[in-house]
C-alpha positions as CSV (number, residue, x, y, z in Angstrom):
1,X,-0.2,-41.8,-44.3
2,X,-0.9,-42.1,-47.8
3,X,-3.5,-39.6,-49.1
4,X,-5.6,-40.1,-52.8
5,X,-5.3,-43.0,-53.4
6,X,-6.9,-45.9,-54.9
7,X,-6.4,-49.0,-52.4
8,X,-6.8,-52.4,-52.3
9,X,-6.7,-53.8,-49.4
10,X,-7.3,-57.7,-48.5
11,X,-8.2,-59.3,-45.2
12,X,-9.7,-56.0,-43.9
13,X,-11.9,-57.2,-40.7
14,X,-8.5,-58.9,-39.0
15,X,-7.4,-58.1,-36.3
16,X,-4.3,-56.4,-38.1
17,X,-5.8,-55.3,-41.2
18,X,-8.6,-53.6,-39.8
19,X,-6.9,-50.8,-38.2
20,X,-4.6,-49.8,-40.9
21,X,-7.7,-49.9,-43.2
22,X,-9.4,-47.6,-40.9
23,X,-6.7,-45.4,-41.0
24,X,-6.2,-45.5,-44.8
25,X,-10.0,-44.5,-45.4
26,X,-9.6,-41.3,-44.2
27,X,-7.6,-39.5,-46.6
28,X,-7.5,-42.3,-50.0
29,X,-10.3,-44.1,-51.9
30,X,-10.4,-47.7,-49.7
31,X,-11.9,-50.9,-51.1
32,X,-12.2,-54.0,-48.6
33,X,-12.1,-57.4,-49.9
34,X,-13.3,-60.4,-48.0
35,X,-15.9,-63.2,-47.4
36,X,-17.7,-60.4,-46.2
37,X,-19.3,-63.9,-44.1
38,X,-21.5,-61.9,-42.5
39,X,-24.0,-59.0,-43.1
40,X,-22.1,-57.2,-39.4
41,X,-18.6,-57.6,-41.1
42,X,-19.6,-55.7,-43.9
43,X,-21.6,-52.8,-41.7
44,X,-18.1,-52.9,-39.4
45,X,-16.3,-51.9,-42.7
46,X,-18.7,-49.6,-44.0
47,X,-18.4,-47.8,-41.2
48,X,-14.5,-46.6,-41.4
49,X,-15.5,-45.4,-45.1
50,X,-14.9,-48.8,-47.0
51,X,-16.1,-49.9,-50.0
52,X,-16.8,-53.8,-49.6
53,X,-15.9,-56.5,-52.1
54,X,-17.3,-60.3,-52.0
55,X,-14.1,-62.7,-52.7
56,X,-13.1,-65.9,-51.9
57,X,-9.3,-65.9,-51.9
58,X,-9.5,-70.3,-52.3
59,X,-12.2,-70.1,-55.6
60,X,-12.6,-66.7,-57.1
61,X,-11.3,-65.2,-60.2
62,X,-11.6,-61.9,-59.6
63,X,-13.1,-60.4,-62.6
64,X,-15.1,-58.3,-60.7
65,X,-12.2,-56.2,-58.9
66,X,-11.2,-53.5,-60.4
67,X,-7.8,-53.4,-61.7
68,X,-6.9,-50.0,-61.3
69,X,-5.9,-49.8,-57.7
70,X,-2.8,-47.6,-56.9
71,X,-1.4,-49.8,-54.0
72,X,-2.6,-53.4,-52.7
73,X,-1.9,-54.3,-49.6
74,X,-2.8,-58.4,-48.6
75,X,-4.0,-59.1,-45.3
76,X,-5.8,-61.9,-46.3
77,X,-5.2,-65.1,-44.7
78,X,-7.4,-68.8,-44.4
79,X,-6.5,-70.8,-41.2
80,X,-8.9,-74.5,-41.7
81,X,-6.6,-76.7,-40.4
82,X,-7.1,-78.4,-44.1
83,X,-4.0,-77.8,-46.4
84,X,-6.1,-77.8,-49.8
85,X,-8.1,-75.2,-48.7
86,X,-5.3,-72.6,-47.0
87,X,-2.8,-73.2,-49.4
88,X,-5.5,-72.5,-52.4
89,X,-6.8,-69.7,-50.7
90,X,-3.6,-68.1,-49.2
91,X,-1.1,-68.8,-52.0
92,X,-3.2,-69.3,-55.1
93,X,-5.7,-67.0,-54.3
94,X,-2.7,-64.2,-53.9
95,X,-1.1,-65.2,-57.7
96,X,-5.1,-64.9,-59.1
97,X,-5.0,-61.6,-57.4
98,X,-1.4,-60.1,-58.2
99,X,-2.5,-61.3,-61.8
100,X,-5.6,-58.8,-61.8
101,X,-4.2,-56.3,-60.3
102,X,-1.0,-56.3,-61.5
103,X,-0.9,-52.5,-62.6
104,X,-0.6,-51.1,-58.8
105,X,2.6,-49.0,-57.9
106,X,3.9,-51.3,-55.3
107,X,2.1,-54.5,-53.1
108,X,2.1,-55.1,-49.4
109,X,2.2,-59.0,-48.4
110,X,1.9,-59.4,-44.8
111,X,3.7,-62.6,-44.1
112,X,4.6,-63.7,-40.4
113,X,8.1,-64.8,-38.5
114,X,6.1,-67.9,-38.1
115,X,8.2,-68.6,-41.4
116,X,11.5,-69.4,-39.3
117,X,12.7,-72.7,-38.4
118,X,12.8,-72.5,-34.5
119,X,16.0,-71.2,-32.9
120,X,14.9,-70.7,-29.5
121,X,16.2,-67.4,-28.0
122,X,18.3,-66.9,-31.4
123,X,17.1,-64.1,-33.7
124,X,15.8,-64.8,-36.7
125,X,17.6,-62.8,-39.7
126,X,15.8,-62.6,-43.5
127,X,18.4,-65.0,-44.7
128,X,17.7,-67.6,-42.2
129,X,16.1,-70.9,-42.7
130,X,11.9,-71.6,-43.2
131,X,10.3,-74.2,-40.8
132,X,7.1,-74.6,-39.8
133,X,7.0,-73.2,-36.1
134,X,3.3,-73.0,-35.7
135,X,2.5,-76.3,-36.5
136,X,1.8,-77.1,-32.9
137,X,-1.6,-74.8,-32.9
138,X,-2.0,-73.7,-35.9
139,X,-1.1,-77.3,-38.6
140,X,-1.1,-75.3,-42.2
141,X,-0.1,-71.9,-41.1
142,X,3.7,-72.3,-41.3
143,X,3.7,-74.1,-44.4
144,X,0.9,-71.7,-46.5
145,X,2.7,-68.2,-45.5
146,X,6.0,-70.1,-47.0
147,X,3.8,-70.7,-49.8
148,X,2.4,-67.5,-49.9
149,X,5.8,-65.7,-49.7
150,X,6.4,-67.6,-53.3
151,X,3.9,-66.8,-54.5
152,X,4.7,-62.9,-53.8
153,X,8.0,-63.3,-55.0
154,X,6.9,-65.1,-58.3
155,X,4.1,-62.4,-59.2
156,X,7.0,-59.5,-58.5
157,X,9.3,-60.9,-60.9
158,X,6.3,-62.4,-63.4
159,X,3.9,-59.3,-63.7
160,X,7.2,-56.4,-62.9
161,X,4.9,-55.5,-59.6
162,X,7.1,-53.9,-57.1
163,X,6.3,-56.3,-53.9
164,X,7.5,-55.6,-50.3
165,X,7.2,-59.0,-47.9
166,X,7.0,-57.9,-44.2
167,X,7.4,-60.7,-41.5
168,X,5.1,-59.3,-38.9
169,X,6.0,-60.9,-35.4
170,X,3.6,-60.5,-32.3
171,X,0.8,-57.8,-33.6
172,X,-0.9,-56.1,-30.7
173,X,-3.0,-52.7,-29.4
174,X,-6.3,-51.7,-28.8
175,X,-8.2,-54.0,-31.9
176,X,-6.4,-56.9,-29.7
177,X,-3.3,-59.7,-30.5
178,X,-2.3,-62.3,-27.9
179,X,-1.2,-59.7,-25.1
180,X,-4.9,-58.9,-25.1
181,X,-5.5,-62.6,-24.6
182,X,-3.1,-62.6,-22.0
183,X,-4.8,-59.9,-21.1
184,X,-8.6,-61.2,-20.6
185,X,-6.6,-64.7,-18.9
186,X,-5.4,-62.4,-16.4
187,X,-8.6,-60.1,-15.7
188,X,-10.5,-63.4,-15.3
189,X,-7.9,-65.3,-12.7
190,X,-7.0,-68.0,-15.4
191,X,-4.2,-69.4,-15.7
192,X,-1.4,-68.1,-18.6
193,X,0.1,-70.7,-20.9
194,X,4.1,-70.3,-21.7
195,X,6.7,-72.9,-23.2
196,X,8.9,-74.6,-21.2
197,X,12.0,-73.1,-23.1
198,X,11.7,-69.6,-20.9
199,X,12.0,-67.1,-21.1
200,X,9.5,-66.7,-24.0
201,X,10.5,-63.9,-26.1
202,X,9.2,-62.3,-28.9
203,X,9.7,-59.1,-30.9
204,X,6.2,-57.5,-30.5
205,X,5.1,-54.6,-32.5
206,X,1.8,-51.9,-31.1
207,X,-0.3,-51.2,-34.0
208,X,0.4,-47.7,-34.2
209,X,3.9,-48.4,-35.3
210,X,2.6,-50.7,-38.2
211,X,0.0,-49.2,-39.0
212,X,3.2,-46.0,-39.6
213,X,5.2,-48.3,-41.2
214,X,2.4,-49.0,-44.4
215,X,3.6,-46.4,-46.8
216,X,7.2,-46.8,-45.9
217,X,6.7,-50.7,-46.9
218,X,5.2,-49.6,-49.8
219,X,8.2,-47.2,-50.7
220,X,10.7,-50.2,-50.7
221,X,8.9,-52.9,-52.5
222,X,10.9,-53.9,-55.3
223,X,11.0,-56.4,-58.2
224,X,12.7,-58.9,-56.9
225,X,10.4,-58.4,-53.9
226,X,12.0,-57.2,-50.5
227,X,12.0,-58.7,-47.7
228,X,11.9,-57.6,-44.3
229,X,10.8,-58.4,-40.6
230,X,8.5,-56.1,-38.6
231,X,8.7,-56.2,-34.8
232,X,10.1,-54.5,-31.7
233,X,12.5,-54.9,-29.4
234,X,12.6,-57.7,-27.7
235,X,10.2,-58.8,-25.0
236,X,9.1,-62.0,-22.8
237,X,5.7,-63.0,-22.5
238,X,6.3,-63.0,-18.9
239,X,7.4,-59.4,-18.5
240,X,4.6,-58.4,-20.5
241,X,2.0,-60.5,-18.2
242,X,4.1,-59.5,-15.6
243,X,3.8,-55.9,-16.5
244,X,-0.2,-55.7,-17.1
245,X,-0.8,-57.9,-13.5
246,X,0.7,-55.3,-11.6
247,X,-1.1,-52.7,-13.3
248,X,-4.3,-54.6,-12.9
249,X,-3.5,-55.9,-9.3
250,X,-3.3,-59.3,-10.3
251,X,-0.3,-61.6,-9.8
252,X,0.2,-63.9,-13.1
253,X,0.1,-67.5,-12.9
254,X,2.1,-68.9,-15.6
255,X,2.2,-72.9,-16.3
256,X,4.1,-74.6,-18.8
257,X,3.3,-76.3,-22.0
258,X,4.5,-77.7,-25.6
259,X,0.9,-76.8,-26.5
260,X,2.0,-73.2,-27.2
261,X,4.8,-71.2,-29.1
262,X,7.8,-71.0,-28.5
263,X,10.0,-68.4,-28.6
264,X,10.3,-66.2,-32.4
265,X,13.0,-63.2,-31.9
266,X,13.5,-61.3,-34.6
267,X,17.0,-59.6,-36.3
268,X,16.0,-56.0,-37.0
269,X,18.9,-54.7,-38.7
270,X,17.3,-54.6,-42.3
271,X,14.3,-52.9,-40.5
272,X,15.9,-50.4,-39.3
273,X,17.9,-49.8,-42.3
274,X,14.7,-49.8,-44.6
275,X,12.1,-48.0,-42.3
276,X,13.2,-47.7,-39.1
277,X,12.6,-48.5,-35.9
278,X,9.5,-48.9,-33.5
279,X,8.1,-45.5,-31.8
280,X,5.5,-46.7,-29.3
281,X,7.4,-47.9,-25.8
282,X,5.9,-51.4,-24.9
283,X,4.7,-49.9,-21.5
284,X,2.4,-47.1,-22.9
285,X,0.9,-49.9,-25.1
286,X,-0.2,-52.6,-23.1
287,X,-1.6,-50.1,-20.9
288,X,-3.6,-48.1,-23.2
289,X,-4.5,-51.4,-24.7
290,X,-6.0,-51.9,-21.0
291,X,-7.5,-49.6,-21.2
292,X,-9.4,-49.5,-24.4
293,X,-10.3,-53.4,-24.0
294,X,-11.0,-53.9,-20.1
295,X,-12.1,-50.0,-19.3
296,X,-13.8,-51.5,-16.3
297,X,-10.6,-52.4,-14.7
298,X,-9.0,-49.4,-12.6
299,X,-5.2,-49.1,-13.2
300,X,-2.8,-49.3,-10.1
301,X,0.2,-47.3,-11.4
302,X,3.5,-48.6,-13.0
């Protein structure tokens, strides 16, 4: 990892954010910038050696961040179901902020492969067309990372800020993701949602792989900004489930709906090319990330 440094780092109590930021504290100089909504999100961060700031990504101005930082990496993201407010906050909010800080080495924007225009079980290359995929759970999501991305891509050419855009697909490990959800459905006998187009695959990525990948991103980011997707090989929901019932002892029961996502495959050629490929086999994560969330349940083998 990278070691004294001076870090920025938005978005830092997300699921995603949080363990990179805990891993970043112990060897640079880490500052945390969120709502900080509540006095235990603060004492959470505290705790893994940040130092807090109190920002509104929709509203603020920032002239209380320092401008100094080394490296900037943007976690931050606003999901109200209200376009105003997650488009100000998730794509204005990051222009205010690449503004201020503008004197960093390089920025990390996490963006997400819920960019793509849906291909079912076609993987989605860099070059391929936007759409608004998540629109079915998740209304302004889609639409403000697109926004967001922009955003990125204008403040690396305006301000001469080297920018790296990673399309993080399904995020998982022991701080959670959605196999952990899959995860609790299955250790509690409920039922497990898929779409109808199956199987449903995804490109899902442990968080000790992206968590290796930070300074790596951070090597690559360029003016114009560079753009790549982050996820692993390729995997079905229902293997996955399938996978962590028989460890568990617990046959999944899968029923179908629109009400979900679909299907988001990634092309990891420029991946590979820029940083590599994934380390952490699928198998070893889900069940460590049984593990660590449901140590109460005994595992049953492979």
């Amino acid at each position: 990892m990278l070691k004294n440094e001076k870090i920025l780092l938005t978005g830092p109590t997300s699921q995603v954010a949080f363990p990179i930021a805990r891993e970043l504290a112990k060897h640079n100089e880490v500052y945390g910038l969120s709502r900080l909504s509540s006095a235990s999100d603060r004492t959470r961060l505290e705790a893994i050696g940040l130092k807090c700031i109190s920002a509104d990504m929709a509203q603020d101005a920032f002239d209380h961040v320092p401008d100094d930082f080394t490296y900037v990496l943007n976690f931050a993201v606003l999901k109200t179901d209200s376009f105003d407010q997650d488009l100000a906050a998730n794509a204005e909010g990051l222009g205010r902020l690449m503004s201020r800080c503008r004197k960093a080495k390089a920025w990390l924007h996490a963006s997400s492969s819920g960019v793509y225009h849906h291909a079912a079980h076609q993987p989605r290359k860099e070059t391929d067309p936007l759409g608004e995929n998540h629109r079915i759970i998740l209304p302004t999501y889609s639409l403000s990372k697109i926004a967001a991305e922009v955003m990125a891509r204008f403040g690396a050419r305006q301000w001469n800020i080297p920018t790296t855009i990673a399309r993080f697909n399904v995020t998982y490990g022991n701080n959670g993701g959605w196999p952990s959800l899959h995860l609790d459905w299955l250790v509690a006998g409920s039922p497990i949602p898929v779409h109808p187009e199956r199987p449903n695959l995804f490109s899902p990525i442990h968080e000790d792989d992206y968590i290796a990948f930070v300074p790596k991103l951070l090597a690559i980011a360029g003016v114009p900004a560079t753009i790549t997707n982050l996820g692993g090989p390729p995997l079905s929901v229902e293997d996955w489930c399938l996978y962590m019932g028989r460890l568990i002892g617990v046959e999944p029961q899968f029923v179908e709906t629109n009400r979900v996502l679909a299907s988001i495959v990634l092309d990891l050629t420029r991946m590979h090319q820029l940083v590599g490929a994934t380390a952490v086999d699928w198998r070893d994560g889900m069940r460590r990330m049984i593990q660590a969330r449901h140590p109460e349940t005994p595992l049953r083998g492979a």
